[in-house]
C-alpha positions in Angstrom: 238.9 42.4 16.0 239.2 46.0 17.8 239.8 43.7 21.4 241.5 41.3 20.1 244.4 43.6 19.0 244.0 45.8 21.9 244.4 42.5 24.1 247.8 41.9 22.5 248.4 45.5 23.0 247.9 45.2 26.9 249.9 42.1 26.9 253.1 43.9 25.7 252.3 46.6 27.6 253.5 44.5 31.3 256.6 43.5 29.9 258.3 46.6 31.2 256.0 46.1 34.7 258.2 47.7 37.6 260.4 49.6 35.3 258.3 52.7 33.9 257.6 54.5 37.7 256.4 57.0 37.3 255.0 56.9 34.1 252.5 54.2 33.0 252.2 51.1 31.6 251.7 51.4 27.7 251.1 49.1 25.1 250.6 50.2 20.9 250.2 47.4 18.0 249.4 49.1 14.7 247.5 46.9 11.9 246.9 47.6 8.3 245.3 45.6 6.1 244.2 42.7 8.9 248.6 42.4 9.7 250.4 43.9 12.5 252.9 45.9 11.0 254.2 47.7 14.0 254.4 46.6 18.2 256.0 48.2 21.2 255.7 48.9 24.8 257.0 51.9 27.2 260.0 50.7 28.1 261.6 52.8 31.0 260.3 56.4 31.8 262.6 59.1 30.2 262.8 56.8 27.1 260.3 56.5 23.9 256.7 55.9 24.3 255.5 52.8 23.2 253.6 54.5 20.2 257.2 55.6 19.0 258.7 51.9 19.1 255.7 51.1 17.2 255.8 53.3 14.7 259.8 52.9 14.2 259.0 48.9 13.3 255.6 49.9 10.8 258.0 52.3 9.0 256.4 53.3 6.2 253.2 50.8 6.8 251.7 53.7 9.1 250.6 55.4 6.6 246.7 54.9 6.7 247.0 52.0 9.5 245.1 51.9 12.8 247.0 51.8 16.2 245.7 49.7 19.2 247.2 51.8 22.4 246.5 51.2 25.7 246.8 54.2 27.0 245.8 57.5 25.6 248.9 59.2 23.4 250.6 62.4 25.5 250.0 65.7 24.1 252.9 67.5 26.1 256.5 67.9 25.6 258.2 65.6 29.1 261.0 64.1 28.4 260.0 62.8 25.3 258.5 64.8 22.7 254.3 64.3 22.0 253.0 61.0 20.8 250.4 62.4 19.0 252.4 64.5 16.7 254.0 61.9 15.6 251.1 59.3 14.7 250.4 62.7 13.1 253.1 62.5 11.1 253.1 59.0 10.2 249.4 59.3 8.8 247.8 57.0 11.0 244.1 56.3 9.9 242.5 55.3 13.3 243.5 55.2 16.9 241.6 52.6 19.1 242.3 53.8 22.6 241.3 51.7 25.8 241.3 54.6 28.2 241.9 58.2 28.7 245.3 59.7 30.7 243.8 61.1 33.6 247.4 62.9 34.0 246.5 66.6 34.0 249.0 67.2 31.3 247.1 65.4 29.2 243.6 64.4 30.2 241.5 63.9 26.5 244.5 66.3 25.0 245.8 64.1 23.1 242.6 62.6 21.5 240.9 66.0 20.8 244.6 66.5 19.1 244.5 63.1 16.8 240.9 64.3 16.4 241.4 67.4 15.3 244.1 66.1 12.9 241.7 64.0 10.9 242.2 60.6 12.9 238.8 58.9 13.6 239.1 57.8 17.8 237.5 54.8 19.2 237.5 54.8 22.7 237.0 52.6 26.0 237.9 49.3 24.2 238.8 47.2 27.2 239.0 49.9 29.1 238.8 48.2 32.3 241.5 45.7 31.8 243.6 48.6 30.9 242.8 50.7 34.6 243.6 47.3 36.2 247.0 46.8 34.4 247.9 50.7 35.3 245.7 50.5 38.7 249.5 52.0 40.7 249.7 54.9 37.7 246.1 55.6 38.3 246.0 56.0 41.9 249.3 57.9 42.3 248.6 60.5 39.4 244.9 60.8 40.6 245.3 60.8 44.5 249.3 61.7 44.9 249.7 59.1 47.0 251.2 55.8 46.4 249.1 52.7 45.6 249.5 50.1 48.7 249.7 46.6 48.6 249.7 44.5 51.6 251.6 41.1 52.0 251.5 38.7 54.4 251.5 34.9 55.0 249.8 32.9 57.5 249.4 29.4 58.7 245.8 27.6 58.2 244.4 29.2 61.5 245.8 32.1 61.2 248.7 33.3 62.8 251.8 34.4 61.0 254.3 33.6 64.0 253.9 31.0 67.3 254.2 33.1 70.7 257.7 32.9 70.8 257.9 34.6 67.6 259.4 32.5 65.6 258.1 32.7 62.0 260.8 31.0 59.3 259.2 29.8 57.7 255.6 29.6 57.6 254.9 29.4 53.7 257.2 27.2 51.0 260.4 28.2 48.6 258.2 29.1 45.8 255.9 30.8 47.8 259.1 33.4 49.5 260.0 33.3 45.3 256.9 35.3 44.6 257.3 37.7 47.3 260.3 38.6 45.8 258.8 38.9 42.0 256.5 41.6 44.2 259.5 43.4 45.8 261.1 43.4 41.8 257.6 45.2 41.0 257.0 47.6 43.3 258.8 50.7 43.8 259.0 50.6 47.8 258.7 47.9 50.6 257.1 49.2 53.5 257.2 47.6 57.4 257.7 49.0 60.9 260.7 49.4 63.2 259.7 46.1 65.5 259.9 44.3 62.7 263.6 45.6 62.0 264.7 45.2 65.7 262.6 41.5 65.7 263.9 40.1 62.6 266.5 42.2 61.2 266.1 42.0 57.3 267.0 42.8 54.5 264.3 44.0 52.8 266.0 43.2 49.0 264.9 41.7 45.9 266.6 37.8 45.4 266.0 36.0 42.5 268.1 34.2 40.1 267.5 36.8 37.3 269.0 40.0 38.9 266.4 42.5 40.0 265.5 45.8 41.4 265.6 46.7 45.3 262.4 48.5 45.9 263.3 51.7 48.5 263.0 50.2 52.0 260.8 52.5 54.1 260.6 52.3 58.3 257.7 53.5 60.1 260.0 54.0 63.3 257.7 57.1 65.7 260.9 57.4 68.3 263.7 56.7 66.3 264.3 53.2 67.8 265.8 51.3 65.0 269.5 50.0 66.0 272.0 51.2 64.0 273.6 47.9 63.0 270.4 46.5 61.5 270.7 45.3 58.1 268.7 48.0 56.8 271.2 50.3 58.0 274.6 48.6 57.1 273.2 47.1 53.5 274.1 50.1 51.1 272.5 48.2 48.1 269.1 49.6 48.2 267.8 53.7 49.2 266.3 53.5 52.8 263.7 56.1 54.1 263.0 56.1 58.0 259.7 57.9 59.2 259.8 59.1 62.4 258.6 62.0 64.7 259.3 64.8 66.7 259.7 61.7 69.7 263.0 60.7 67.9 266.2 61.9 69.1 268.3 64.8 67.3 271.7 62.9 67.7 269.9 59.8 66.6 268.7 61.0 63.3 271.9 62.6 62.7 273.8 59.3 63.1 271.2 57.8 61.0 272.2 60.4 57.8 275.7 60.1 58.5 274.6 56.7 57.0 273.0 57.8 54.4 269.6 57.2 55.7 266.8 59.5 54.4 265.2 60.7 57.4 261.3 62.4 57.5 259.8 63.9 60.1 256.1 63.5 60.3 253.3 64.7 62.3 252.3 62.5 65.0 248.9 60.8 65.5 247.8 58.9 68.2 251.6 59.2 69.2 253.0 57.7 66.1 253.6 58.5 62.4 250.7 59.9 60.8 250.8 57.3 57.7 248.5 59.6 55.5 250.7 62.1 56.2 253.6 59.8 55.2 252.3 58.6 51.9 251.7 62.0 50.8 255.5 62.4 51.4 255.9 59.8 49.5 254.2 60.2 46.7 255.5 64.0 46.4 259.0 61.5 45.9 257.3 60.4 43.3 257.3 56.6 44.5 254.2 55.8 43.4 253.8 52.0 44.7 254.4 49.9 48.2 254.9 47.0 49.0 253.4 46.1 52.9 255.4 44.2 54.6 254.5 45.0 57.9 253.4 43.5 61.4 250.3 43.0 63.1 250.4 46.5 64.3 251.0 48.8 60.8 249.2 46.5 59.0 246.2 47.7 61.5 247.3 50.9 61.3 246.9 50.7 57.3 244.0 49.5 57.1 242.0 51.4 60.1 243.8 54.7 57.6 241.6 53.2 54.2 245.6 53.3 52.9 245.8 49.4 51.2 244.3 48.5 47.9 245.3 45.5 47.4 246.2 42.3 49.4 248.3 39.3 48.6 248.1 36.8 51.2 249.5 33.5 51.2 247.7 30.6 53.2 250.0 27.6 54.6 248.5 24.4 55.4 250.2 24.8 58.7 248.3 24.9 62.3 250.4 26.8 65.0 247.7 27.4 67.6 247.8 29.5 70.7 245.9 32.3 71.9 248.6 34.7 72.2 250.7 33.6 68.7 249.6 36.9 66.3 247.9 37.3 63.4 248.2 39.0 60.2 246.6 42.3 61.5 246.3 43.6 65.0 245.0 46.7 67.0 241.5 46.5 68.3 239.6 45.0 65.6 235.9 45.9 64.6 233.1 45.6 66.9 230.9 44.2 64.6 231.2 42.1 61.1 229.1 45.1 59.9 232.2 46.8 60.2 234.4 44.2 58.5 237.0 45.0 56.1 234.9 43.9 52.4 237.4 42.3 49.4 236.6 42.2 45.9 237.7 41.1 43.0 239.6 38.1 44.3 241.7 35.4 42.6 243.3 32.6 44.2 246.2 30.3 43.1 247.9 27.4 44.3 251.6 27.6 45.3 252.6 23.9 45.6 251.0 23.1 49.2 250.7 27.1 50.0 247.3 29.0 48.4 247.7 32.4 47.3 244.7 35.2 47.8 244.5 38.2 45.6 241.9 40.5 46.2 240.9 44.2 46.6 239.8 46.6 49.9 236.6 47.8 49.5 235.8 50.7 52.6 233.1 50.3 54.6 231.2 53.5 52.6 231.0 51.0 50.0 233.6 52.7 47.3 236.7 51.0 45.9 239.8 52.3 47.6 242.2 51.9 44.9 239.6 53.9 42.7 239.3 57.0 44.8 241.5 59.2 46.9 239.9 57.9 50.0 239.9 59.8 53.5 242.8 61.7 52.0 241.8 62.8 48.5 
């Protein structure tokens, strides 16, 4: 019974998926007497936990009831006041808690506090499913950097454009639908300046139900990006270009007379150091991207053990031709030794199109979207 109700608990928790940055996903269903009395999610960050929604519907019917949350409750004053002082209050009985906050602030505070307070604790009830549901919370409170998800789309053998370049479209309607249900989700979109200057996009969120422009960020070392690209002129989404000391002064400044955010970054190798960058950008406190990058920064990525995740869509489309690029570039590995290992991997058909979801393992063997990496 104890998973059953925390399942429903986890379930409610992703209705608010993409709108809680920078605070969790969190799901509470409070039962007494075999009956939920009392459901709600984390809705937005800045506004009441889910524990409080919860407790607002059970009214009275907390008194003595268990709560199913799927996150531990805070023990800190934020925004909002403590969770646990008020399932304190409201003489809740038991608290079944999938996982513990590893947020500093609270970090087994919270359950020593409901423990303390007479309220028996059962923990780690499907305590996995719960670190996979909050995998972006985990890895940006953890590692301060943002959790990284790479998107691409390819043709049967391969390539995601012919040599001339031309790449609209290689995957179907519903497939380019998704991609946009990601971009609603995540709280950046990430690609690099010769994609701009190539394609010129938009980098927005379209779909029918209106929804949220992730911050568009450009990996752009020199400063090349023309100032009548899209990204430039389309006010309707934050933009951040990355660039180095290589950039020009005058060129920057015409790029924040724009209001472009620019950041200077250390060079490596000549170019942005993307570590560097994502630690930038998680002390902005963006704690998710969206890859959307060429050959080239998608290399660059994942040479940098910086992707978790990949979503990559498969067309049943052959292009052919040796010099017609694939998903990722640079020099490749020597050996399949050195291979870049997936886990965890789901695949899904997308009328004619398949889509592949799976996780980067690095080659020491450890899950990347579980540890800090290089740069922990």
């Amino acid at each position: 019974m104890d998973e059953q109700y925390m399942r429903q608990a986890l379930h409610i928790s992703q209705y608010a998926i993409g709108r809680t940055s920078p605070n969790p996903l969190v799901g509470a269903v409070i039962v007494k007497d075999g009956r939920v009395v009392g459901q709600g999610w984390h809705k937005q960050a800045g506004t009441p936990h889910a524990e409080i929604h919860a407790l607002a519907q059970a009214g009275e019917l907390s008194k003595g009831s268990t709560i199913y949350v799927t996150l531990e409750p805070c023990s800190h004053h934020g925004r909002t006041g403590p969770c646990t002082d008020a399932l304190i209050n409201a003489g809740i009985a038991r608290a079944v808690i999938a996982m513990t906050d590893p947020n500093p602030l609270v970090a087994g505070k919270g359950i020593e506090k409901l423990r303390d307070a007479g309220i028996r604790i059962s923990e780690g009830v499907l305590a996995a499913d719960a670190a996979k549901i909050n995998e972006v919370f985990l890895k940006w409170i953890s590692c301060k950097i943002p959790f990284v998800a790479l998107k691409t789309a390819m043709t049967l053998d391969g390539k995601i454009a012919t040599h001339t370049g031309n790449s609209k479209w290689i995957t179907g309607a519903k497939s380019r639908q998704r991609v946009h249900e990601y971009r609603d989700t995540y709280d950046a979109i990430m690609t690099g300046v010769g994609t701009v200057i190539e394609d010129n996009p938009e980098l927005t969120t379209r779909l029918e139900t209106k929804g949220k422009n992730p911050t568009r960020i450009i990996v752009d070392s020199k400063g090349r990006i023309p100032l009548n690209s899209k990204i430039i002129t389309d006010k309707s989404a934050p933009t951040i270009i990355a660039v180095t000391a290589q950039a020009a002064a005058d060129k920057i400044k015409s790029l924040e007379a724009e209001g472009i955010e620019v950041i200077i970054v250390s060079e490596k190798n000549g170019r942005v150091d993307l570590s560097r960058l994502l630690r930038e950008l998680g002390n902005r406190r963006l704690t998710s991207i969206l890859l959307e990058g060429g050959a080239e920064l998608n290399a660059s990525m994942l040479n940098e053990n910086l992707v978790d995740k990949i979503h990559c869509f498969i067309a049943p489309k052959i292009i052919g031709g040796s010099s017609a690029p694939g998903p990722v570039g640079g020099q490749g590995v020597a050996t399949l030794d050195y291979a870049y290992l997936l886990e965890d991997i789901n695949s899904e058909v997308i009328d004619d199109d398949i889509l592949i979801t799976a996780y980067l393992r690095n080659r020491e063997g450890r899950d990347v979207y579980r540890t800090c990496g290089r740069i922990g």
